[in-house]
Biotite code that builds the C-alpha atoms (Angstrom):
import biotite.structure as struc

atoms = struc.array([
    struc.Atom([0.000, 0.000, 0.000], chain_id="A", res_id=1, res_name="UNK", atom_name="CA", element="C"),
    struc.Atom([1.306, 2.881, -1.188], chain_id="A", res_id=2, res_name="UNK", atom_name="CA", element="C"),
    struc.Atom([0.953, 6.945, -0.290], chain_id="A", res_id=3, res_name="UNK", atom_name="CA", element="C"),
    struc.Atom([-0.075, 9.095, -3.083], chain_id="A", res_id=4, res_name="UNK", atom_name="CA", element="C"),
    struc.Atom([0.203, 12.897, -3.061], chain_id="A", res_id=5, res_name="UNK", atom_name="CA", element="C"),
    struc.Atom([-0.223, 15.791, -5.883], chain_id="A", res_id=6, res_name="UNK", atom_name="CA", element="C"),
    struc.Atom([2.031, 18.496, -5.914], chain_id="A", res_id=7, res_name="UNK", atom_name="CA", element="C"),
    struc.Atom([0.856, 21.415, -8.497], chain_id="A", res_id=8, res_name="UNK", atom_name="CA", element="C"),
    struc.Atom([4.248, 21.906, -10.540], chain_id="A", res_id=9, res_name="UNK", atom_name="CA", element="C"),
    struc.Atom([4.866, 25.663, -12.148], chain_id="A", res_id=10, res_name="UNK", atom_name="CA", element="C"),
    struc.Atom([5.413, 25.681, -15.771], chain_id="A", res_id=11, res_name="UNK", atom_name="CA", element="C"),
    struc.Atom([5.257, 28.559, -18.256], chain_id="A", res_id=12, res_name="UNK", atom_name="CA", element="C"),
    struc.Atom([1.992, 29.497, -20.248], chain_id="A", res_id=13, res_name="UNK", atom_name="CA", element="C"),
    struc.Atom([1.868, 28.899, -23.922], chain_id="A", res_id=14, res_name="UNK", atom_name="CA", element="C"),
    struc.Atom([2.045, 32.603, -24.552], chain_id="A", res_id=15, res_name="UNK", atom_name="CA", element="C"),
    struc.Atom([5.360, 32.804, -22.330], chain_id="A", res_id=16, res_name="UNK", atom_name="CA", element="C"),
    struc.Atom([6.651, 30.205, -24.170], chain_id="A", res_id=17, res_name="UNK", atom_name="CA", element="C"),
    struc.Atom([5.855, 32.070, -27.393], chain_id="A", res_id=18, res_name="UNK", atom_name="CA", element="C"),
    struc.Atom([7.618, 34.999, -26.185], chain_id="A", res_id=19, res_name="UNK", atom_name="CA", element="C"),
    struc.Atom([11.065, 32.819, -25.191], chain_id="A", res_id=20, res_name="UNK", atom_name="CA", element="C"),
    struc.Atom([11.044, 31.791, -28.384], chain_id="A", res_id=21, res_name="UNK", atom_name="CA", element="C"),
    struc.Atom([10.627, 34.898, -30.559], chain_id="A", res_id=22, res_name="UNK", atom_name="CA", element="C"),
    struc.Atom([13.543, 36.206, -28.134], chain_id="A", res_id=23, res_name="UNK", atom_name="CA", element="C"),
    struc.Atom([15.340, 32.800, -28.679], chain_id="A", res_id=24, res_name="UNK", atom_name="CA", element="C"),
    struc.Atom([15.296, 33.049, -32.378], chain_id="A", res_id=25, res_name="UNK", atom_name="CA", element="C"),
    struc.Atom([16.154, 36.363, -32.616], chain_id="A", res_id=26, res_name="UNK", atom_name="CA", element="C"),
    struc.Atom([19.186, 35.834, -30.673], chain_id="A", res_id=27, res_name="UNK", atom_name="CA", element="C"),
    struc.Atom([20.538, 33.042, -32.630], chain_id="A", res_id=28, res_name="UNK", atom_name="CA", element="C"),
    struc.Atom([22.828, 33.230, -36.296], chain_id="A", res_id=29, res_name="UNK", atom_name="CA", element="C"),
    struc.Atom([20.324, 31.252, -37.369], chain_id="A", res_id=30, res_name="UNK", atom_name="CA", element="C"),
    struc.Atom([17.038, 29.697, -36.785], chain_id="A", res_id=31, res_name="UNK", atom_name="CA", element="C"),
    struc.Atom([16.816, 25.977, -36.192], chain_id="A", res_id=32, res_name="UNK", atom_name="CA", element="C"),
    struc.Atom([13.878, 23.646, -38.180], chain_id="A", res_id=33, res_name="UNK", atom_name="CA", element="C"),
    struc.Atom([12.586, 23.030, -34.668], chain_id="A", res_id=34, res_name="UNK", atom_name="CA", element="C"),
    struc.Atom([11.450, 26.695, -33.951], chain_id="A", res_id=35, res_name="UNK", atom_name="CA", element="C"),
    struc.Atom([9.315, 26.559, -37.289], chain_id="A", res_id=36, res_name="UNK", atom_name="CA", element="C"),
    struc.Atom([7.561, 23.598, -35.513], chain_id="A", res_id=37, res_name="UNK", atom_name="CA", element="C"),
    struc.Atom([7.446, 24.659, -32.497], chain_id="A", res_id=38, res_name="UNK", atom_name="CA", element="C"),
    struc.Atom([5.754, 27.885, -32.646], chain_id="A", res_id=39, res_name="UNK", atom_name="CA", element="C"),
    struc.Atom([3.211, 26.536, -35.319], chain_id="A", res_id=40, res_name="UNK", atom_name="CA", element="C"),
    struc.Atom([2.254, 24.334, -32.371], chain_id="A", res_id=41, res_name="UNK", atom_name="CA", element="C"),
    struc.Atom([2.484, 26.665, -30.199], chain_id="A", res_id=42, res_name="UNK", atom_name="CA", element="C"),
    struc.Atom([0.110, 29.674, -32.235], chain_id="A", res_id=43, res_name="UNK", atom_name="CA", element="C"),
    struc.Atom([-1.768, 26.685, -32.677], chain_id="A", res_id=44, res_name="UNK", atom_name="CA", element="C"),
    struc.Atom([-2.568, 25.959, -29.267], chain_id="A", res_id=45, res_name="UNK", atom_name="CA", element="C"),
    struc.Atom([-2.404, 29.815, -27.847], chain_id="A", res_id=46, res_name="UNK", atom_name="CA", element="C"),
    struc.Atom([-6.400, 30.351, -28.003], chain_id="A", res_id=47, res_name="UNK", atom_name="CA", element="C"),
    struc.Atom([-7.522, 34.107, -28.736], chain_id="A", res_id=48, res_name="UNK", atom_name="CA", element="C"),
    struc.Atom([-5.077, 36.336, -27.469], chain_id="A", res_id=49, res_name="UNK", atom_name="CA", element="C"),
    struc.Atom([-6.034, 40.604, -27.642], chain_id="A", res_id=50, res_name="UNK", atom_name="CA", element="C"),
    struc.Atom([-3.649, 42.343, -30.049], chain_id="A", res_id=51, res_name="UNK", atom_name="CA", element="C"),
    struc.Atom([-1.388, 43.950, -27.459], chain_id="A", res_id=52, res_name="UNK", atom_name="CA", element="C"),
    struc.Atom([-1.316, 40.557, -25.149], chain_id="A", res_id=53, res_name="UNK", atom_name="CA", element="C"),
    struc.Atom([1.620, 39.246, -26.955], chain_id="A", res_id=54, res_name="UNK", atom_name="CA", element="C"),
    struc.Atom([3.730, 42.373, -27.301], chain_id="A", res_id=55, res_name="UNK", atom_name="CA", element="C"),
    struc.Atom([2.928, 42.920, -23.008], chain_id="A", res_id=56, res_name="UNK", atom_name="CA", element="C"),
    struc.Atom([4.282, 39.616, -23.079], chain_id="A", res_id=57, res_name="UNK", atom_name="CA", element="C"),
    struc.Atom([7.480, 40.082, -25.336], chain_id="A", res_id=58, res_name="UNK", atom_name="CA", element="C"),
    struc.Atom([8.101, 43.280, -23.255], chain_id="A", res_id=59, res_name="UNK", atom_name="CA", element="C"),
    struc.Atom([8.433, 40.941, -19.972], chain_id="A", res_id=60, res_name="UNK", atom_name="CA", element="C"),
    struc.Atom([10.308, 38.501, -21.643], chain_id="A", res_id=61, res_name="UNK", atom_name="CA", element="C"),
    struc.Atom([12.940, 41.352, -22.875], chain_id="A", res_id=62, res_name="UNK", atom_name="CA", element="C"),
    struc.Atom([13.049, 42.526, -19.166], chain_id="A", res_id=63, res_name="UNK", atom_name="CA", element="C"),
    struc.Atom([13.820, 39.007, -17.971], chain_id="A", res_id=64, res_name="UNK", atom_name="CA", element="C"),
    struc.Atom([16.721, 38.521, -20.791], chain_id="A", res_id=65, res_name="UNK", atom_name="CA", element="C"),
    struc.Atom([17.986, 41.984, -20.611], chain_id="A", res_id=66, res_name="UNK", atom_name="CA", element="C"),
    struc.Atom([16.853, 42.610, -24.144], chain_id="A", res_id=67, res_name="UNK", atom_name="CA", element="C"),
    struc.Atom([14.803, 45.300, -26.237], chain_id="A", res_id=68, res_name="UNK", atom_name="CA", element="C"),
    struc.Atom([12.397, 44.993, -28.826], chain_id="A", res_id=69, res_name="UNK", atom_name="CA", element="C"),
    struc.Atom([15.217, 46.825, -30.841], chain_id="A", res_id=70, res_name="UNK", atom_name="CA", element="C"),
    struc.Atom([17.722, 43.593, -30.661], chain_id="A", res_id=71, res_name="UNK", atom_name="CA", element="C"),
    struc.Atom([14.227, 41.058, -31.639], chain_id="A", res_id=72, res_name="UNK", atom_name="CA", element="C"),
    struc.Atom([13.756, 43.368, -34.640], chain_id="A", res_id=73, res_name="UNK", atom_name="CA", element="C"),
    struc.Atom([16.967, 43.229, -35.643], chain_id="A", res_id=74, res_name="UNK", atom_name="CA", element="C"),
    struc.Atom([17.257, 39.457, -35.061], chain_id="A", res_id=75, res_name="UNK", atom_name="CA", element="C"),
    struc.Atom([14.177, 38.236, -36.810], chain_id="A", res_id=76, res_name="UNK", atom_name="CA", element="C"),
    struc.Atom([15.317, 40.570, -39.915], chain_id="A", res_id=77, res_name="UNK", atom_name="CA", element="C"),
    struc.Atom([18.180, 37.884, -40.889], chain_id="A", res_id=78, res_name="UNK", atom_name="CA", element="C"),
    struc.Atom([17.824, 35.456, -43.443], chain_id="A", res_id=79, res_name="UNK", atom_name="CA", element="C"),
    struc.Atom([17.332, 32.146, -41.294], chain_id="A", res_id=80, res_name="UNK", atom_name="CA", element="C"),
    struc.Atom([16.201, 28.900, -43.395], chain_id="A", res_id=81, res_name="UNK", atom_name="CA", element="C"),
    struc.Atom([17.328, 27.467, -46.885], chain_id="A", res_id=82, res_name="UNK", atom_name="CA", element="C"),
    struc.Atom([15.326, 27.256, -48.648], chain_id="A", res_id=83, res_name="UNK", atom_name="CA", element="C"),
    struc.Atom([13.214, 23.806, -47.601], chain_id="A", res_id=84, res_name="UNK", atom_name="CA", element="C"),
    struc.Atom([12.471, 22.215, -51.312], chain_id="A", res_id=85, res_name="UNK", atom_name="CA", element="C"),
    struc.Atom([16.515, 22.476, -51.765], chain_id="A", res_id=86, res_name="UNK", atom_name="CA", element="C"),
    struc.Atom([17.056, 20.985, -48.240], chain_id="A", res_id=87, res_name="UNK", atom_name="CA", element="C"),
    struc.Atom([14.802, 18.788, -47.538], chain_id="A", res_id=88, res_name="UNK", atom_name="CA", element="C"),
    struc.Atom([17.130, 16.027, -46.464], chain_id="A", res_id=89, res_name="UNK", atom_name="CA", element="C"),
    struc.Atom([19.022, 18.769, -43.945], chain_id="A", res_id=90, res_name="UNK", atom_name="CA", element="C"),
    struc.Atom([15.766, 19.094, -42.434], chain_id="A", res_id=91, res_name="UNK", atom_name="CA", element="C"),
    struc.Atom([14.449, 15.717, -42.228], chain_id="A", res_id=92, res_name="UNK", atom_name="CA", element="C"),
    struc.Atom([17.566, 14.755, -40.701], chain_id="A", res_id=93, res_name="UNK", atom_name="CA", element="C"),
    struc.Atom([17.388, 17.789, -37.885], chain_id="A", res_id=94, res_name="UNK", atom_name="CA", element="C"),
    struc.Atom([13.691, 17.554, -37.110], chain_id="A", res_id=95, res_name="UNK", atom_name="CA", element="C"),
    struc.Atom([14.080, 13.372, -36.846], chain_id="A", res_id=96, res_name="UNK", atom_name="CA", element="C"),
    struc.Atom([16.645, 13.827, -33.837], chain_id="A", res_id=97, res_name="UNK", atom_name="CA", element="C"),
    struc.Atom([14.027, 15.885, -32.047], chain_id="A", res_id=98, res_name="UNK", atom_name="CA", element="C"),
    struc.Atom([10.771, 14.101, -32.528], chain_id="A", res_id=99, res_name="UNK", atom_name="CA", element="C"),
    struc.Atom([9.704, 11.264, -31.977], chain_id="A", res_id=100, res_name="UNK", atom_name="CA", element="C"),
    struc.Atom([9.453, 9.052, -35.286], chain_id="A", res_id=101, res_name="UNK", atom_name="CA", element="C"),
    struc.Atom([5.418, 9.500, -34.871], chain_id="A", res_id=102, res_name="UNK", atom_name="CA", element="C"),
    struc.Atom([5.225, 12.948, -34.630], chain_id="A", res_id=103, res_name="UNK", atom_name="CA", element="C"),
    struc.Atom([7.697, 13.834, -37.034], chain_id="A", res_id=104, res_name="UNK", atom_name="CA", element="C"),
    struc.Atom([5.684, 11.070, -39.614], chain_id="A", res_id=105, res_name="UNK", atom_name="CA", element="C"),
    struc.Atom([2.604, 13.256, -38.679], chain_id="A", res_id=106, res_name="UNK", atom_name="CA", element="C"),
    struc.Atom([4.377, 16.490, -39.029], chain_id="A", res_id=107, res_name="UNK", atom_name="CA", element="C"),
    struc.Atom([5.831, 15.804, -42.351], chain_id="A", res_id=108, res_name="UNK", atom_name="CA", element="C"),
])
């Protein structure tokens, strides 16, 4: 006989994790296949959000990172993917060590 207990655990909101990520990519050279997935789930899975609720949240994530809405403007403006038709097998490869072989069958 065993004891069971719940324990709530904090984890980030969909539109925090939204906001990482636009900071994330904007920081990087280059953006990874993964982001292109990830935020299509994510977007997907956001619900209705008022215009200004995601730019509130970018703000807080800049605070948090010691960033500006400059530095993500300028990040996002670089050229990020080849050009997926041309690289298709680059891709494949990168988005099979991240998902699992169902969900990247289902995602392709």
């Amino acid at each position: 006989m065993g004891i069971e207990t719940y324990h709530p655990i904090p984890a980030a909101t969909l539109d925090t994790i939204w906001a990482d990520k636009i900071l994330a990519m904007s920081a990087r050279p280059a953006m990874k296949w993964l982001d292109v997935y990830d935020m299509g789930y994510v977007i997907d899975h956001m619900g209705q959000m008022s215009d200004d609720d995601p730019y509130k949240r970018l703000e807080v994530a800049c605070a948090s990172y010691r960033s500006s809405m400059t530095t993500i403007r300028d990040g996002l403006q670089r050229d990020y993917l080849a050009d997926l038709s041309s690289n298709y097998q680059t891709f494949k490869n990168d988005m099979q060590s991240w998902l699992p072989g169902m969900v990247f069958d289902k995602a392709e």
